[in-house]
C-alpha positions, 0 to 999 in steps of 0.5 A: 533445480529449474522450475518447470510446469510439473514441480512449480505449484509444489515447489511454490506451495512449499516455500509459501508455507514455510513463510507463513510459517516461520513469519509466524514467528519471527517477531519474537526475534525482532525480524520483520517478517518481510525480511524472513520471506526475502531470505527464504528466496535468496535460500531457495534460489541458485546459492542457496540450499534450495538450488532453483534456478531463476533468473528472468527479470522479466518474470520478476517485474511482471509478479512485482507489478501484479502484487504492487497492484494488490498491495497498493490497492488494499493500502488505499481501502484501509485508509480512512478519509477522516484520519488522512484529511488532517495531514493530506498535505504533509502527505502528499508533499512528501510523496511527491517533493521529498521523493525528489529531494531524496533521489537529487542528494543520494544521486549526488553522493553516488555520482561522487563516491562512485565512477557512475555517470550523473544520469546513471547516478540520478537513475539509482538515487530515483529507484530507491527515492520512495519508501515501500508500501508493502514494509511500512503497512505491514510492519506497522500493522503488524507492530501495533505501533499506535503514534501521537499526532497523526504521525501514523496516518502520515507514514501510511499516505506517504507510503501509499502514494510516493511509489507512481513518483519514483516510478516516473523518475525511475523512467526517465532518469532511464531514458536518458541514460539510454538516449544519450542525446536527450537532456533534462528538460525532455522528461518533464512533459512525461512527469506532468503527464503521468502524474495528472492523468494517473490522479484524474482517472484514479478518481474516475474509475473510482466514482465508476467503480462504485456505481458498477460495485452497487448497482450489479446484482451479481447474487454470489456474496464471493464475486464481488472481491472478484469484481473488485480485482478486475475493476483494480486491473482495469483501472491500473492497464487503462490509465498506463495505456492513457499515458498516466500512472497506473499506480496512482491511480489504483491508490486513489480509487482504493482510497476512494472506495474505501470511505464509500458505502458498498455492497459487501464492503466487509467482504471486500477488505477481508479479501483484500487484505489477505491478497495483500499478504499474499502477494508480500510474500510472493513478491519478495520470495521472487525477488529472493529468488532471482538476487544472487547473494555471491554478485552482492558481495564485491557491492557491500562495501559501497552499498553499505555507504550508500545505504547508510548515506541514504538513511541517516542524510538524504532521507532526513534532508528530504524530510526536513526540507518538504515539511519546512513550512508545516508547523510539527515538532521535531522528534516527530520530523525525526521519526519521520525520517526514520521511517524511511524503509526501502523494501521490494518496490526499489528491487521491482524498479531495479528490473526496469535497467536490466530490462533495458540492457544499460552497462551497470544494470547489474550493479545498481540491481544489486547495491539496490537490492542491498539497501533495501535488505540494510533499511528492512533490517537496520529501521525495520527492527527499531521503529519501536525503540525509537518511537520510545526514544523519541517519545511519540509513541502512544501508551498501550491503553490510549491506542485508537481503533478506526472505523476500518479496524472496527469493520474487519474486526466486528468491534462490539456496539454500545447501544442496540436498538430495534426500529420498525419500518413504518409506511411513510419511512424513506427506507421502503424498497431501497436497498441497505447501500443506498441509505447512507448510514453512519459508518459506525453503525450497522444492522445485525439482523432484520425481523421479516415476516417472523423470520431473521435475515441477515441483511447485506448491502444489496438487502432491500429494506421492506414495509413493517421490517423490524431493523436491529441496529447496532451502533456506538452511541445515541446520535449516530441512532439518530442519523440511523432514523434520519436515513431511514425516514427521509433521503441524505441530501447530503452533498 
């Protein structure tokens, strides 16, 4: 069946159901859902019941760039700043130096199990060198997997931002198979430069983005998650056009959206986070759709030594080695290493070699497209048992909810109080979302003239209002009263 304009939002509709539907259900087997929505594609597509024909990576990379977008970005809003400072550094040594470390061993053992070239070696060993995004949020999420010692933080932050790294060596390792003529010390002034511009204009369009979000008076409560996708677009295409990496970008300024106060910030993460599925699902049901499960088969046998290679070797190597000089026990550095799931970002970067029309574009596609089902498959269905075994799991009733959890979930407050709004207070003719409340606290309602009105961030706070505030214990109350009776000076 080819996908044509008539039969393209049947078509997807359908298959977009049946993945929510099936998702639904499927960790009761012990499948990580993500896995289910690239197995539906692959029986959707040519070799499958389903018989669409599909079969443009051009589309496919163009759909993986647009949902890595939302992925990344509702990754980045969801991290809170006082969970991730502790391990920032851990962090982002593994997102950057462990990406190398492993695309260096893996790319070594290809060029020596293989008839590839080194460059072509490297170019493999780099698309797959990241862990995904997409796998680890949402299995992790979805798992409740709750883990000692910021071990869950580290997984996330690395996740989230080790994708603009492999991409860069993903492009360069490229451009020198296909310019035979350069050697390697030409891609390093491209390295420097894609990450430096990518972090500082990510923080740019951050504190830009912030300002535009609050001071807007758009006056729809639904606009502003609209607002927020084309801030996200704006910042990803003018920070690739700058010659930065767009993907880190749009990781640094979720992130640092995500610790601001905003107008409709509650709006915002809900939306984002239902985006953030939907393109799981989109991306990997395309992907499923453009893989043809019979070019895989002469590949197994050498994509199961890779993969294999790749998980129990050159990922624990990558690991062991960036974290060397960070004191941490050592189940955890092993659990770390586990948690190395390869998912649908090596498949999107495995488009860029048959975009360029290099020899073994087809090859690589397909031993990557196998290692990331290998990794989904072998590591995403025992992060659980080995957290056990490796006793870094958290028990079920010591798990934590972040302030970000207990936005989105409405977690009820411990203490409520009115405060009433008298004529000296700070707080007259401001809006909510310039007071710099607590994070933990909030107003449930605001008593005006004998009527109730449920405020937002843009709600202006008004002489003799009555403020019913909500919040976990008496000191933050009372940095409620200091914000409303005189300005946060704070810096």
């Amino acid at each position: 069946m080819n996908i044509t304009i008539e039969n393209i939002l049947l078509i997807g509709s359908l298959l977009l159901f049946i993945s929510i539907i099936a998702g639904k259900s499927s960790y009761r087997f012990g499948v990580p859902t993500l896995l289910l929505f690239l197995g539906i594609g692959m029986l959707a597509g040519t070799d499958g019941i389903g018989g669409i024909y599909f079969n443009n990576p051009k589309i496919a990379q163009f759909i993986g760039i647009v949902s890595l977008n939302f992925i990344l970005f509702s990754g980045g809003l969801d991290t809170h700043w006082k969970t991730v400072k502790p391990i920032l550094k851990e962090g982002l040594v593994l997102s950057t130096i462990g990406v190398l470390f492993t695309a260096i061993s893996l790319g070594t053992f290809v060029w020596a199990v293989t008839d590839f070239t080194i460059y072509e070696s490297m170019l493999l060993g780099s698309i797959v060198s990241s862990t995904d995004a997409a796998a680890v949020f949402s299995i992790l999420r979805s798992k409740s997997l709750s883990l000692k010692k910021n071990i869950r933080p580290t997984l996330e932050l690395e996740s989230g931002s080790n994708d603009p790294m492999a991409y860069v060596l993903t492009i360069a390792f490229l451009t020198l198979v296909v310019n035979q003529d350069q050697n390697l010390t030409s891609i390093i002034p491209l390295f420097f430069q894609q990450m430096f511009v990518g972090a500082i204009l990510g923080f740019v369009f951050g504190k830009l983005s912030k300002l535009i979000i609050n001071k807007i008076k758009l006056g729809i409560e639904g606009l502003y998650p609209v607002l927020v996708i084309a801030l996200m677009f704006i910042t990803f295409s003018a920070t690739d056009f700058l010659g930065g990496n767009g993907f880190l970008a749009i990781y640094i300024c979720a992130v640092y959206l995500g610790n601001q106060d905003l107008i409709h910030k509650k709006t915002i993460l809900k939306m984002f986070d239902g985006l953030a599925w939907l393109m799981q699902i989109v991306l990997f049901l395309t992907l499923g759709l453009l893989v043809f499960p019979s070019q895989i088969i002469p590949y197994m046998g050498i994509g199961l030594l890779i993969s294999l290679f790749l998980i129990l070797i050159a990922r624990p190597i990558a690991v062991f080695l960036s974290l060397m000089f960070f004191k941490m026990k050592l189940r955890r550095r092993f659990y770390i290493s586990w948690v190395g799931l390869r998912g649908a970002v090596p498949i999107v970067f495995a488009t860029y070699p048959l975009l360029a029309g290099i020899d073994k574009a087809n090859i690589i596609f397909n031993i990557v497209f196998f290692i990331s089902v290998t990794s989904v498959l072998i590591q995403g269905t025992t992060l659980s048992i080995v957290a056990k075994w490796l006793r870094v799991a958290m028990p079920e009733e010591k798990k934590r909810i972040t302030e970000i959890d207990k936005l989105i979930l409405n977690t009820p407050k411990t203490i409520l109080k009115e405060i009433d709004i008298s004529p000296n207070a700070y707080a007259i003719n401001k809006r909510i979302v310039d007071l710099n409340f607590p994070s933990s606290t909030f107003i449930a309602m605001i008593k005006r003239n004998g009527e109730f009105i449920r405020p937002g961030g843009s709600t202006e706070i008004k002489l003799n209002d009555v403020l019913v505030v909500l919040a976990d214990n008496q000191k933050d109350l009372a940095k409620v009263n200091d914000c409303l009776i005189m300005p946060d000076i704070t810096i």
